[in-house]
C-alpha positions in Angstrom: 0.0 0.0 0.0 1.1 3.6 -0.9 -0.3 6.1 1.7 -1.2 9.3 -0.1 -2.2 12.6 2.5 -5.5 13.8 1.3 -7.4 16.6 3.6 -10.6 16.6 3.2 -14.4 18.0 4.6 -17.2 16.1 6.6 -20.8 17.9 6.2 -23.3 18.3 8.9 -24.8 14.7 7.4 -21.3 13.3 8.0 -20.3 12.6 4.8 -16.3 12.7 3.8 -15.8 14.4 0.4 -11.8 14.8 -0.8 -10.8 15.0 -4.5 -7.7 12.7 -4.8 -4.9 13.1 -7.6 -5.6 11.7 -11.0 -2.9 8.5 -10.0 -5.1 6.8 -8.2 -6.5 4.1 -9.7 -10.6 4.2 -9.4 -11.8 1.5 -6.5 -12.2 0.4 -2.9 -9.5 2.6 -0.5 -8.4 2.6 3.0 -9.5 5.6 4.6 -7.5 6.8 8.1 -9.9 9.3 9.4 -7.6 12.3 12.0 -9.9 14.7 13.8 -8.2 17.6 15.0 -7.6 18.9 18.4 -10.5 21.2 19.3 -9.0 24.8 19.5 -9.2 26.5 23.4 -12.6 28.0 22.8 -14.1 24.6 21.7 -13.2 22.8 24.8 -14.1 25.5 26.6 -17.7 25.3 25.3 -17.9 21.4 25.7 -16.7 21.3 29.4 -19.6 23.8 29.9 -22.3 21.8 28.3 -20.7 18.6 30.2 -21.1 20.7 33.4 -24.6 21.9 32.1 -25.9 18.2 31.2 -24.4 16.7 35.1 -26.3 19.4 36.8 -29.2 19.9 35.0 -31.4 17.8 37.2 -30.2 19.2 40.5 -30.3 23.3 39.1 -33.7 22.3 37.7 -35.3 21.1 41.2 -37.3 24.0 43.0 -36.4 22.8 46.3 -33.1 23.8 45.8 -34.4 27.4 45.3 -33.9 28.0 48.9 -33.1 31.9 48.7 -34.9 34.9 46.6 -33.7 38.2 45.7 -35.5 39.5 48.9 -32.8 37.4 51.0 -29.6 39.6 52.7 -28.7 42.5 51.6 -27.2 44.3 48.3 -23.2 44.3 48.4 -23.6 48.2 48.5 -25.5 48.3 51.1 -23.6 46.4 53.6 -21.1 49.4 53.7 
């Protein structure tokens, strides 16, 4: 086998389109499929949402809503 580096796109139906060069031969191929490394902002986001998901059923029970806005007083106030 001759490895051959082709980059290529996956749409939002995940399919893989690449345009290979003209010497390969029409027919069945090995394909070695490298996602990249989400950047920063990306992992960022996806640690929220796992954070999000965990906690969702605990944030989303009233009887955790043990305090209101009328509750202490304002930060400015306390002066």
């Amino acid at each position: 086998m001759t490895p051959i580096r082709i980059i290529g796109k996956v749409d939002a139906a995940h399919r893989l389109t690449a345009t290979v060069p003209i010497a390969v031969p029409a027919g069945d191929v090995e394909v070695v499929v490298i996602v990249p490394e989400p950047s920063g902002d990306a992992v960022d986001r996806l640690w929220e949402v796992g954070v999000a998901a965990e906690w969702h059923d605990d944030l989303a029970d009233e009887r955790q809503d043990i305090y209101s806005l009328a509750d202490g007083t304002a930060v400015d106030e306390a002066r």
